[in-house]
Phi, psi and omega in degrees: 000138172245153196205121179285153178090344189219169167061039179255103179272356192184006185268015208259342162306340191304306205287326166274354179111037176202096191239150204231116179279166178290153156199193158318158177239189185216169183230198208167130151235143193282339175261030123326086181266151128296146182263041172228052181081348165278146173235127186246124174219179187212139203235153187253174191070054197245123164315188190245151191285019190276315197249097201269333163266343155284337184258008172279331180300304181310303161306329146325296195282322140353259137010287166308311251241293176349292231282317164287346185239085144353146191350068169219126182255154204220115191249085161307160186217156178225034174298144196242145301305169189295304207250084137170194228273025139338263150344302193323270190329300203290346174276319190271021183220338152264004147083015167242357165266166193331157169256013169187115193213166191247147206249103121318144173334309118022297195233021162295273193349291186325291189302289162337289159326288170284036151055013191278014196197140177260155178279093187300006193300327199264033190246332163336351191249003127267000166290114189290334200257037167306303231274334174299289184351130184282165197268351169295325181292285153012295173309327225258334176243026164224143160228141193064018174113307194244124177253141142284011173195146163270085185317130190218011135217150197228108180217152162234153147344141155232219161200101165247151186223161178285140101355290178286353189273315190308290165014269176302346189263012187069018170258148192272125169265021140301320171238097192266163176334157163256286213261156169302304204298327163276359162303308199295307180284305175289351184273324183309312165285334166286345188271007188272324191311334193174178172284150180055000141314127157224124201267002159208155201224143173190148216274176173215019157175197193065017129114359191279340183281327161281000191248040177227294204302326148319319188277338174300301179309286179319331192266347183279007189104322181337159127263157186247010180189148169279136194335337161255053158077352208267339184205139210296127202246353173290358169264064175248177177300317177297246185011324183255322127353276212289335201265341172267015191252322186262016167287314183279339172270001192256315203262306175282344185234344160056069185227033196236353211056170181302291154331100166282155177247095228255349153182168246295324184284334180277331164326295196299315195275006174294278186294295202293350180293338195104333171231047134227156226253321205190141175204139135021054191197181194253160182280348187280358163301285174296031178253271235296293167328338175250333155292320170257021165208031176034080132237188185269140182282324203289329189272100175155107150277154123202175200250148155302164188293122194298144176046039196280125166255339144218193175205153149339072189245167187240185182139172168251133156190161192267128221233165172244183179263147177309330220260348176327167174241166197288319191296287198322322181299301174269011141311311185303335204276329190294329174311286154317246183009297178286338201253345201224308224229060164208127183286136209069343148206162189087241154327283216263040145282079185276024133307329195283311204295333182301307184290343193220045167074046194263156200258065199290168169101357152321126188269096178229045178184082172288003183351297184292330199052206181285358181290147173325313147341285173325285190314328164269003157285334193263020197228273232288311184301331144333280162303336166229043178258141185253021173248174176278045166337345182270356202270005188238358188276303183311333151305317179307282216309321162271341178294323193306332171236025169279153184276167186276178193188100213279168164295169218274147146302138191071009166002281222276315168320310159273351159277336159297353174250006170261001147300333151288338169272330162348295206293274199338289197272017155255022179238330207225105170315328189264022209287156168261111197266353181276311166288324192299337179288297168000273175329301188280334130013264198286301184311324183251011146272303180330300216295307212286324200314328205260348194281157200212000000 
């Protein structure tokens, strides 16, 4: 299923000026050493030769890396996607994977666990901007004390809305909702401009409906499980909230429309049509509405998730092979540092993605937070942008202190099966919403009973 904002392995390169394609792949064993003082490694994710100026930036930085680390020769592979966990065991137990290579957020727990990823701690004193880094992230690749991975994207849940529709409905789109109950309010007046307004959009099934109904949950405080994972924790008063709040914008304030939104594309293309007014999403949901569903950058905001006590996140970070040698680990990490975690190069070189048509001003990557670092990432992304950024400063400005907050273990199992109460209570004036959790409940204690 694609789904914007989640399952993203490589698309956060797009902004700074290194997007990354299907292609070919390359293998690599991490103990290739030279006997004269080279340390030989191999970093994964090198754009594809499809996208030919991105992957000349990348080889440029190479190249720069080189030139600064005296013998350590640096080989890339471009295998699509950079992560996966198909592959993953059977690459690394044959001694073919990367000596840096990349985790989605998703499968840190994993990688960790089964010992698949080494312990950098004591390699931390090169990434020079650790200490920037939010400690939130940070938590997310340490255990015990010891970290294994340098988080180098962050992105959450939001609440992007049309401008232009806030406009029409007399609402300021400077000041966008905080609260549900002005969430609530502002869909009523837009769905009030005409036939086929819909003043909040929200998905009911293709597995997008329980994974919105997570984002509901999360931001209300919620759990979709219990802390050790073994049993389903969403049949609650929040859980019964979110599912009586968007029953009442559909059957009572009728400010939802008609129309299920039945996977990850009929939504998007909803909003790129113009007329819904506010949804669900990561900021790369507007890259996607305007590139694959014509719509405008000038019409898109977003704001953090109104009343968030976390939100719904995504992300990356970059890890070394196990199998590494002590020279090859730290070489890999001066890699990382300079190509992910340095402003002005690498990543966050949004002159280059600027010079050479890369969309810079997405806010799609939060890594840093509010820390000095952060501020000169959002000063550089700024400065070189070719979107409208101030239509994205209510999101910087909240997201940096909601905490992240990972998907569910058996995700996609549960959420097919909270699609059906999604599907119920935007369908049937009459839904029973006690059962309908009840029901989804009993389903997703099975599904955890089975997880291993």
């Amino acid at each position: 299923m694609r789904r914007s904002g989640f399952r993203r392995t490589a698309g956060l390169l797009l902004a700074a000026g290194l997007t990354v394609s299907t292609a070919g792949c390359g293998g690599g064993d991490p103990a290739e050493t030279a006997g004269s003082g080279q340390v030989h490694i191999t970093v994964a994710c090198q754009p594809a030769k499809t996208a030919p100026e991105n992957r000349k930036a990348w080889d440029d930085d190479v190249a720069e890396f080189q030139k600064a680390n005296p013998g350590v020769i640096v080989r890339s592979t471009d295998q699509q996607p950079c992560f996966d966990p198909k592959t993953f065991g059977p690459k690394l137990a044959g001694g073919q994977m990367e000596t840096v290579f990349m985790v989605p957020v998703t499968n840190y727990d994993e990688v960790i666990t089964k010992r698949q990823a080494l312990d950098i701690t004591p390699y931390l004193d090169e990434i020079k901007n650790w200490k920037d880094l939010r400690e939130d992230v940070k938590e997310l690749v340490t255990r015990d004390g010891r970290v294994y991975g340098v988080p180098n994207v962050h992105y959450s849940v939001g609440l992007v809305y049309n401008r232009r529709l806030f406009k029409q409905a007399g609402l300021d789109p400077d000041a966008p909702p905080k609260t549900w109950a002005e969430v609530r309010e502002a869909a009523k007046r837009i769905a009030a401009l005409g036939p086929d307004h819909v003043g909040f959009g929200e998905y009911s099934g293709g597995n997008t409906g329980g994974w919105h109904f997570t984002m509901h949950v999360y931001a209300r405080g919620g759990e979709m499980v219990t802390p050790d994972g073994k049993k389903a924790a969403f049949n609650s008063p929040i859980g019964k909230e979110v599912l009586q709040y968007l029953h009442d914008m559909r059957w009572v304030d009728n400010s939802m429309g008609a129309k299920l939104y039945n996977g990850w594309e009929s939504l998007m293309m909803a909003m790129g049509g113009g007329k819904v007014g506010m949804m669900l999403g990561a900021p790369d949901v507007i890259t996607d509405v305007v590139q694959k569903f014509d719509g405008d950058y000038a019409d898109y905001g977003i704001t953090g998730i109104p009343e968030a006590k976390a939100a719904l996140s995504g992300g990356e970070a970059y890890f070394i092979n196990p199998k590494a040698t002590p020279e090859q680990a730290r070489a890999g990490m001066k890699w990382i540092d300079f190509q992910f975690n340095t402003v002005g190069k690498g990543r966050f070189d949004f002159a280059r993605g600027k010079a050479i048509g890369n969309p810079v001003g997405i806010p799609d990557n939060d890594v840093y937070g509010d820390s000095p670092t952060g501020k000169a990432i959002q000063q550089a992304r700024r400065e070189n942008a070719v979107l409208p950024v101030e239509n994205y400063r209510p999101y910087v400005e909240a997201s940096a202190t909601i905490p992240p907050k990972m998907e569910p273990p058996k995700a996609q199992e549960l959420y097919a099966v909270l699609d059906v109460a999604m599907s119920a209570v935007l369908s049937r004036r009459d839904a029973d919403i006690d059962r309908l959790l009840a029901d989804a409940e009993a389903k997703a204690n099975t599904i955890l009973a089975s997880n291993g």
